[in-house]
C-alpha positions in Angstrom: 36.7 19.2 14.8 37.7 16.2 13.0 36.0 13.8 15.2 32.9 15.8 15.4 32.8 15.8 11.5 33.0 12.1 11.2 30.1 12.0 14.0 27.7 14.3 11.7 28.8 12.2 8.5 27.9 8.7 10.4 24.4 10.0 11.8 23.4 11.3 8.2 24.5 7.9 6.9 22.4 6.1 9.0 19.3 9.1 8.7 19.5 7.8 5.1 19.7 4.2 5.6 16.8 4.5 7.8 14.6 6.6 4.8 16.0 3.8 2.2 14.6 0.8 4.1 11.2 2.5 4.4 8.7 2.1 1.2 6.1 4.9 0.6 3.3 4.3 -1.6 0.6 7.6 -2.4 -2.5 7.0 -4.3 -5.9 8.6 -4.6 -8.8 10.1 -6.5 -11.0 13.1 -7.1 -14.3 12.8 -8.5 -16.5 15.5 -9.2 -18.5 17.8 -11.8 -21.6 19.6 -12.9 -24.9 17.9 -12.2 -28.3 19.4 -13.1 -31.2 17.6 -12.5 -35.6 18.1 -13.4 -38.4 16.4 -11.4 -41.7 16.2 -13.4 -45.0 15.2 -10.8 -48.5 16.4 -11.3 -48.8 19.9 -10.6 -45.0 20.6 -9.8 -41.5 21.0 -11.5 -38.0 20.8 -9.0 -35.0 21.5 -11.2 -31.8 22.4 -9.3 -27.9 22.4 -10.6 -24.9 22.1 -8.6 -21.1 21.0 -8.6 -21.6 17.2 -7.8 -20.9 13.5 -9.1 -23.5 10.8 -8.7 -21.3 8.1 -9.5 -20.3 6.4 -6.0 -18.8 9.8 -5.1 -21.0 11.0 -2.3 -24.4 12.7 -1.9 -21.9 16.3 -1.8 -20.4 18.0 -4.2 -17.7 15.1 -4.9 -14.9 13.3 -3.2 -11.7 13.5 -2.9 -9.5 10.5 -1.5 -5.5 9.5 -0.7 -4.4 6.7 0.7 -0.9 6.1 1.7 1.0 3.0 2.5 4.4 2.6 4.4 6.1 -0.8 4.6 9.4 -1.6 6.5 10.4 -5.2 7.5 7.4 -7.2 8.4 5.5 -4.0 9.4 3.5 -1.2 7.5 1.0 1.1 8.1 -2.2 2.2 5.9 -4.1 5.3 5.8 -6.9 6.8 3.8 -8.3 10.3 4.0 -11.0 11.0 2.6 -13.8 14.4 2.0 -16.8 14.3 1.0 -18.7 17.0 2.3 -16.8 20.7 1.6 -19.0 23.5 4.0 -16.8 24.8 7.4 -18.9 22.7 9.6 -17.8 19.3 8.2 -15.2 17.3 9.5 -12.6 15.5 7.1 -12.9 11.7 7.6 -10.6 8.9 8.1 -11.7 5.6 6.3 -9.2 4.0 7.7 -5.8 4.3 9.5 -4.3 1.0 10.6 -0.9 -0.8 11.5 0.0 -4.5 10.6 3.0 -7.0 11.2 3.4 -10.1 9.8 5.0 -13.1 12.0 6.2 -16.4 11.0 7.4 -16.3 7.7 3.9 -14.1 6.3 1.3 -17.1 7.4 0.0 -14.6 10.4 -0.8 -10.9 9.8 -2.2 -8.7 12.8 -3.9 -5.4 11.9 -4.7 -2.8 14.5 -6.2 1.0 14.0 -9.4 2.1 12.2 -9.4 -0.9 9.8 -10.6 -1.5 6.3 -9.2 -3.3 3.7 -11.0 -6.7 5.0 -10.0 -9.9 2.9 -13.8 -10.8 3.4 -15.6 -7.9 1.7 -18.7 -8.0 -0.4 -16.0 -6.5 -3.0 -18.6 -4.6 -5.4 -19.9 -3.4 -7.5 -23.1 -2.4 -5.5 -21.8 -3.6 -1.9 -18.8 -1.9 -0.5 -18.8 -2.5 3.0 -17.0 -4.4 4.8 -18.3 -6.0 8.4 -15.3 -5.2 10.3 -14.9 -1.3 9.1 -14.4 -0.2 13.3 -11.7 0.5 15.6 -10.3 -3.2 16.0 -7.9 -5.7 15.8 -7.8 -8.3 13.0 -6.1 -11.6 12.9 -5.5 -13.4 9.5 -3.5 -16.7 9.5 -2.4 -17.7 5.5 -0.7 -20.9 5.9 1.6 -21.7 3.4 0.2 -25.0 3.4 -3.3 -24.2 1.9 -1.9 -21.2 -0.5 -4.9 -19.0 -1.6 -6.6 -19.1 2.0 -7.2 -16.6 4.4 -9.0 -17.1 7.5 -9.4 -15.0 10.7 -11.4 -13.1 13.1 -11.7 -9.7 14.7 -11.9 -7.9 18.0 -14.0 -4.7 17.0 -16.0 -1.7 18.2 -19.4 -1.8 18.8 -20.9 -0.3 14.8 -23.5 1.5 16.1 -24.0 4.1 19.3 -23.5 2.8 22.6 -26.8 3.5 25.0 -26.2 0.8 27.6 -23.1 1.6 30.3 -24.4 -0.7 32.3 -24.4 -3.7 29.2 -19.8 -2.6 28.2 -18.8 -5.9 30.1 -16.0 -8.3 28.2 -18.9 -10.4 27.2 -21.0 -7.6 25.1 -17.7 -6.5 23.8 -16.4 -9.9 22.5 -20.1 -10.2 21.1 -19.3 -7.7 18.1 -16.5 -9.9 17.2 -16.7 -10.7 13.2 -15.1 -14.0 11.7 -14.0 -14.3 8.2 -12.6 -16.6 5.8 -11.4 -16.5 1.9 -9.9 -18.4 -0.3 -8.9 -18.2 -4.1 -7.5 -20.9 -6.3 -7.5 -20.9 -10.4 -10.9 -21.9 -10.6 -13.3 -19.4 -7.9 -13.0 -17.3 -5.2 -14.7 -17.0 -1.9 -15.6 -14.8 0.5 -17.4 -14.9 3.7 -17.8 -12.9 7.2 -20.0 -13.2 9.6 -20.8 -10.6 12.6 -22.1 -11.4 15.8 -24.7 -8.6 18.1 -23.7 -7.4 21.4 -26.5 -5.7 23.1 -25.3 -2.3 24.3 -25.6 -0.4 21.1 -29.1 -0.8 19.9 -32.1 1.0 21.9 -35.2 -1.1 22.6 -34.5 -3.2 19.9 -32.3 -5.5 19.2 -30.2 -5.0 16.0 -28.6 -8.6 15.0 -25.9 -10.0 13.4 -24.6 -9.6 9.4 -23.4 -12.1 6.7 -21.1 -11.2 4.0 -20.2 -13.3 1.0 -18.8 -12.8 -2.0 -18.5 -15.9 -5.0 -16.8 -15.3 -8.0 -15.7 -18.2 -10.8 -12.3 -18.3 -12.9 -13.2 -21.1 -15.3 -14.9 -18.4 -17.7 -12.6 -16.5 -18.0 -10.0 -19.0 -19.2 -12.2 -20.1 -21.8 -13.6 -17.1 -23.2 -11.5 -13.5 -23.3 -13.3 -10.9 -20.7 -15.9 -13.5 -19.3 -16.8 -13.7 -15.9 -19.4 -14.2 -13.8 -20.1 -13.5 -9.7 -22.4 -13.0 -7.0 -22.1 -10.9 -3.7 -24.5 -10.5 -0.5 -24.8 -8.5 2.4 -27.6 -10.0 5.0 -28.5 -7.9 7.9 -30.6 -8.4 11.2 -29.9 -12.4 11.7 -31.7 -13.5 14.7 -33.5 -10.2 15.6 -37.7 -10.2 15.6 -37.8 -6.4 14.9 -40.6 -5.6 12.9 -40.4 -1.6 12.9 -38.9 -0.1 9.6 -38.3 2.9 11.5 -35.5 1.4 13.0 -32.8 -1.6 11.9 -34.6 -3.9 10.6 -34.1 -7.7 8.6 -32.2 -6.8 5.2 -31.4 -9.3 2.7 -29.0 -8.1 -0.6 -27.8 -10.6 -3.3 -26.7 -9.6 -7.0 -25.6 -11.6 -9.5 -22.8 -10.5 -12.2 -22.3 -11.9 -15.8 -19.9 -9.0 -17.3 -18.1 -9.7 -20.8 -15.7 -7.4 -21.3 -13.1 -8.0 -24.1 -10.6 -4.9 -25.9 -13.2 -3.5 -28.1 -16.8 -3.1 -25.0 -17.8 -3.8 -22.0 -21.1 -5.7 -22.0 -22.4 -6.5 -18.1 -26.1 -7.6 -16.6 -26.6 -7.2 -13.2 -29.8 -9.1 -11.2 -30.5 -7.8 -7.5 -32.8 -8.9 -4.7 -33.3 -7.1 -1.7 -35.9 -8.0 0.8 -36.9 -6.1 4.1 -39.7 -5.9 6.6 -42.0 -4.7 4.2 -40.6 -4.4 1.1 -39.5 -6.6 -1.7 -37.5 -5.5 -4.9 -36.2 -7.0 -7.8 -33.3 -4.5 -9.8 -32.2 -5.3 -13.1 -29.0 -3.1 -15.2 -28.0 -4.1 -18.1 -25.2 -2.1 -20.1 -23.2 -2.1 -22.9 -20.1 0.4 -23.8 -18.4 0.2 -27.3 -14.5 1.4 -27.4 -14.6 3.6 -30.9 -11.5 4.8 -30.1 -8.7 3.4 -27.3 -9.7 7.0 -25.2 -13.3 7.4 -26.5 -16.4 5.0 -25.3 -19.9 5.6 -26.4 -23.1 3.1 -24.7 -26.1 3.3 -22.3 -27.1 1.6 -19.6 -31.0 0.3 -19.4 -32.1 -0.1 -15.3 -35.8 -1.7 -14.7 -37.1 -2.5 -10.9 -39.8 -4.3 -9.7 -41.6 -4.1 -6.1 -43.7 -7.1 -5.3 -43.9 -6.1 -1.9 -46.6 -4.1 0.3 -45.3 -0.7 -1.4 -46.5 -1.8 -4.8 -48.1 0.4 -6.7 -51.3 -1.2 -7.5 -52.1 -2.2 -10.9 -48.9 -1.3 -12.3 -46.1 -4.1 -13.6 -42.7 -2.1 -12.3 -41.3 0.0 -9.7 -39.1 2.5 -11.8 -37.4 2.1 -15.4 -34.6 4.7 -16.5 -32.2 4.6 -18.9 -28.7 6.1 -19.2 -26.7 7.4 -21.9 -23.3 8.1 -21.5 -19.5 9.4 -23.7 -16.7 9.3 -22.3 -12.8 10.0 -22.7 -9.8 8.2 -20.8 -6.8 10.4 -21.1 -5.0 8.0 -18.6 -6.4 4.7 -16.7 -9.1 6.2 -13.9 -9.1 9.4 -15.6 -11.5 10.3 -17.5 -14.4 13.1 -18.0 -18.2 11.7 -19.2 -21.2 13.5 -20.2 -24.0 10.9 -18.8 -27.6 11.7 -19.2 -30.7 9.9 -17.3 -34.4 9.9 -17.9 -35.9 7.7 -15.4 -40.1 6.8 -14.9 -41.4 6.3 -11.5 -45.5 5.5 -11.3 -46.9 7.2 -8.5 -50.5 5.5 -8.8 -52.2 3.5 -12.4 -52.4 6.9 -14.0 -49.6 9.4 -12.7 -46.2 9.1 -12.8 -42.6 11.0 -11.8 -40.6 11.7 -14.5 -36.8 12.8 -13.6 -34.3 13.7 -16.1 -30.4 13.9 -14.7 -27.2 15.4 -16.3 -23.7 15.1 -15.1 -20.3 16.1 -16.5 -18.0 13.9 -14.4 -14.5 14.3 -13.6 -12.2 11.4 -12.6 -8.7 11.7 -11.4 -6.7 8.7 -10.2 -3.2 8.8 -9.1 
């Protein structure tokens, strides 16, 4: 009896040493609220009202996100769930769910699973993605030599359906491979990736490869409080000669970022240029948010596009303009609720126009 206590005594000992060495780390979000929205063109009205959030939340009625992050040793493990879409027929969705270990003394890190999380993403705040967001495996070597760099590649899935069996050899596999590199020192920080093409997942047409940068300066900053001042990118169809916008087609994204943002508002301008087949746009947002109070900010934010491409509306100077009033109240960091209103123009020939009017009550949670 005595020996089998000291047996059940000595496994929960070790049960518990085994929980201790383990970290766990559970964060998230929910965003949602209560959107109404009014479209004004000749001869008809669409008004409609629904539980929904229109700030990066989802075309449904919100999202709601967790990540969770378990470290022991040199290994760890990453997950984040995430909904969008809340009718019985919609699946729950896994951003990403991914394994890592770091070898020889941190300077190599090898990530398997669903990834995300790439050291080489666009990083916001109008590109998201990432270039190597599929099943995969991911190197990243960080010598301790060059501190501040990270540079890599990855083995990944093909991102798009697969309609050639005949075309899965190593080759066409090894041809979705992406490359990336970054580095950050006390003065800017750099981004880039770069996907190559493989040719079994693209009908007809060949889809072609994807550049991702990101450049961001740190001298600003150190002069002035809140100062800073980047530029992202997202270029898509490198190499390809497909001319249908029906189907993928040459992309090009930039925006520039000048954003002063010191304890009493947050002033920001943000410049964008996309350019496809047969389009060409220039996007312009300029905003400015006062802190009355440490949990109450009052501002607007002013939006005016430009399409000099073959969509332009002849005879008229813009694309769109709207502008957007907003309040809101932080009771915590990432929590808040905001009352944001939009009235936005859109010409639809020299002498009609669309004119939409938006209203959302947003609710942020972060834990």
């Amino acid at each position: 009896m005595v020996k089998k206590l000291i047996m059940l005594v000595f496994a929960v000992s070790i049960f518990k040493i085994g929980i201790y060495a383990q970290t766990l780390e559970v964060s998230g979000e929910m965003k949602t609220g209560l959107f109404w929205e009014k479209v004004e063109t000749p001869g008809n009205v669409y008004e409609k009202a629904k539980i929904h959030n229109n700030d990066d939340a989802g075309q449904n009625e919100g999202r709601f996100r967790m990540n969770m992050h378990l470290t022991k040793d040199i290994i760890g493990m990453k997950v984040r769930f995430e909904q969008t879409a809340w009718s019985a027929t919609e699946p729950n969705k896994w951003m990403f769910a991914l394994a890592y270990a770091k070898f020889f003394d941190e300077q190599l890190r090898v990530v398997a699973g669903k990834l995300g999380e790439s050291p080489w993403s666009a990083g916001g705040p109008d590109i998201w993605q990432e270039l190597d967001n599929q099943l995969g495996v991911r190197t990243e070597i960080t010598p301790k030599a060059v501190p501040g760099l990270n540079v890599g590649f990855v083995l990944n899935n093909w991102n798009n359906s697969n309609y050639f069996p005949d075309k899965n050899t190593l080759t066409d596999i090894l041809m979705e491979s992406v490359f990336g590199i970054s580095y950050v020192n006390d003065y800017f920080l750099l981004r880039f990736s770069y996907r190559l093409d493989g040719e079994s997942d693209v009908y007809e047409v060949q889809e072609g490869m994807e550049m991702m940068y990101r450049l961001e300066e740190k001298i600003f900053r150190q002069k002035v409080d809140g100062l800073s001042l980047w530029v992202n990118g997202w270029w898509k169809g490198i190499g390809t000669e497909n001319e249908d916008p029906d189907r993928v087609t040459r992309i090009y994204i930039n925006w520039l970022y000048l954003q002063w943002a010191p304890q009493e508002f947050t002033a920001q301008l943000r410049v964008g240029y996309q350019k496809g087949v047969k389009f060409d746009e220039l996007k312009t947002r300029l905003s400015f948010y006062y802190n009355i109070l440490d949990w109450l900010s009052l501002g607007a934010a002013f939006n005016f596009q430009i399409n000099v491409g073959d969509e332009q509306v002849k005879d008229v100077p813009y694309k769109l303009w709207n502008v957007e009033p907003q309040i809101r109240m932080t009771f915590a960091p990432g929590t808040y609720v905001a009352l944001v209103y939009l009235f936005e123009n859109e010409p639809l020939s020299q002498n009609t126009n669309k004119q939409t009017q938006k209203l959302n009550l947003r609710t942020v949670f972060t834990f």
